[in-house]
N, C-alpha and C positions, 0 to 999 in steps of 0.2 A: 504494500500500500504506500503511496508516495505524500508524504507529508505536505500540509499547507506551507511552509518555507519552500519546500523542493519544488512547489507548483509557481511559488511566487519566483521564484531563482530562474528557474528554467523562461518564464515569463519574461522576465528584464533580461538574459542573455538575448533572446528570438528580439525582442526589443532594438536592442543596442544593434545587433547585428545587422536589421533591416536600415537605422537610420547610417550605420555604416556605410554599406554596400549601395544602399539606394541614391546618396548624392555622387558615388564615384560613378554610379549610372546613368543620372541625370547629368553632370558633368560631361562624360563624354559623347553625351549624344549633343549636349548644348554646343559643345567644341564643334561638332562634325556641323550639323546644322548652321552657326556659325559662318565655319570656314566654306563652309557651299554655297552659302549670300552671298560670302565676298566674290570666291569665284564666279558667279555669275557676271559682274560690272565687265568682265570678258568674254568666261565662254557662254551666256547667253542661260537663260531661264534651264535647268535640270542638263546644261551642259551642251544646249542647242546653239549652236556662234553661229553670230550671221555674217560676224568679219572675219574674211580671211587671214588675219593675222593671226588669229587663235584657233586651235584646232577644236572640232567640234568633240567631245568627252564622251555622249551618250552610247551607252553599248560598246565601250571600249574594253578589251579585256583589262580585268581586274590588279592581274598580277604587274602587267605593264604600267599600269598608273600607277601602284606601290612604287614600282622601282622606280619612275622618273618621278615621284616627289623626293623619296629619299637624294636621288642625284642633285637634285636643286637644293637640297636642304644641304646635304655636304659640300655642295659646288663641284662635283666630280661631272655634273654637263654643263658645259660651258659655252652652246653655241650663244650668238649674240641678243635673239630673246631671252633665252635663258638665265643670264648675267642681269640684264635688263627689267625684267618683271618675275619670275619663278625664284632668284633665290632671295630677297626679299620677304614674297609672300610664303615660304615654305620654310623659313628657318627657325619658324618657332612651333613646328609640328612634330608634335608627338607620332612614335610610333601606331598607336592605337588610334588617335584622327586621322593620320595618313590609310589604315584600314579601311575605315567608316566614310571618310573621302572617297576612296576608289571603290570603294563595295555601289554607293550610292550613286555616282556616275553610268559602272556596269551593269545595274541594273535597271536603266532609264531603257525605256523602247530605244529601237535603234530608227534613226532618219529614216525616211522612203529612199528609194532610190532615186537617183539625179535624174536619171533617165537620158536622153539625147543620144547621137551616133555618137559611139564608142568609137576612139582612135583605133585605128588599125596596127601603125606602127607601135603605141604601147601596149596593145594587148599582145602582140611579137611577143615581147620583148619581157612582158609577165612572165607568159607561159613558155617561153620557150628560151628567151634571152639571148645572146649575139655571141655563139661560143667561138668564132674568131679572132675575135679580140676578148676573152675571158668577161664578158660579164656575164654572169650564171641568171635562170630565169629565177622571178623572184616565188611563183606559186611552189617554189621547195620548200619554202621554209610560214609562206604567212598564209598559204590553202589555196585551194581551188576557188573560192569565193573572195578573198584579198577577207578574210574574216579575224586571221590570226588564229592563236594560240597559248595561254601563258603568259607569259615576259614577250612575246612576239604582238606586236599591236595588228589593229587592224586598219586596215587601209582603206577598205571601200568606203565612199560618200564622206571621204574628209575632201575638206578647201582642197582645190588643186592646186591655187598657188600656194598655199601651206605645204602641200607635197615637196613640189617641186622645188622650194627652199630648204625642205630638212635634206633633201636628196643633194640640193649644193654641197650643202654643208656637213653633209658627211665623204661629199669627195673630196671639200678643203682640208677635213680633219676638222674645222672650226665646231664637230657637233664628233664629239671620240668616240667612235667604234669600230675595234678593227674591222670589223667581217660586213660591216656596214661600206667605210672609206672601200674596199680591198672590191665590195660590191658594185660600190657605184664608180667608182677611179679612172672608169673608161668611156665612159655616157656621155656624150655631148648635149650644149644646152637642149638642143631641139629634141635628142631622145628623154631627158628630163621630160620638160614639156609636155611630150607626148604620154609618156608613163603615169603621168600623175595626172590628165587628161580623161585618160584610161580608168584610172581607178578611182579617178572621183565620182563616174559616171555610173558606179556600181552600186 
């Protein structure tokens, strides 16, 4: 038989323990909530950008926004946006908002499709790539649908000129990744263009 102290004990632990836990949970959903107002003043209403300077967020894979907040947050990307407006806004984000950020983006419906003739020479160039001069096609690695994977973003129905600048900028090196730079190193502006033409249209 459990004694009226034992009932009262047990009472104020469950007590204490709810107002404990409960503002570290209010907390960090206010943080997440928060931090996704702010990022609106860019990428547009649940991550819908209507300017091509910001890439559209919604239905982006999950794991890929983790990492490229973390990246802004350390400064380990450093293309010229990035410096610019990302490490700023990400240097005071916890591990657990950087979660509840990307979780809340990847699960926003994805755009419609852009729709319009699709480039010819970048969908080449997707799906098959220019293995004369080494550039590899890109459906190896981000799908048959430019949908991505993981830490692999997705392509379809982003800004094309958004594309087409991250794609500079990782043949400058200005945006670091090897397998990215070593990817695009050989692309002329016009097959840029064309590629990210291509897959904005999807």
């Amino acid at each position: 038989m459990i004694g009226k102290y034992s009932i009262t004990a047990f009472a104020l632990a469950v007590s204490l323990t709810a107002c404990q836990s409960g503002p570290a949970r209010t907390g960090d959903q206010a943080s997440v909530e928060g931090t996704v107002h702010l990022c609106s003043s860019c990428h547009g209403m649940n991550g819908r950008s209507v300017s091509p300077n910001f890439p559209i967020l919604a239905g982006q894979q999950q794991d890929y926004l983790e990492t490229q907040l973390r990246a802004f947050r350390d400064h380990s990307r450093a293309d010229p946006h990035a410096h610019t407006y990302m490490w700023g806004m990400a240097k005071n984000l916890d591990d657990k908002t950087i979660q509840g950020v990307a979780a809340h983006y990847a699960g926003q419906p994805l755009e419609p499709p852009r729709g319009g003739a699709k480039d010819p020479l970048g969908a080449k160039l997707y799906t098959t790539g220019a293995e004369s001069r080494e550039v590899p096609a890109c459906i190896g690695c981000h799908g048959e649908k430019a949908e991505g994977q993981g830490a692999i973003p997705r392509l379809a129905g982003q800004h094309s000129t958004y594309l087409a600048e991250q794609l500079g900028h990782f043949r400058s090196n200005a945006r670091s990744n090897e397998t990215m730079h070593m990817n695009a190193l050989n692309l002329t502006d016009a097959e840029i263009a064309a590629l990210a033409e291509y897959l904005s249209s999807l």
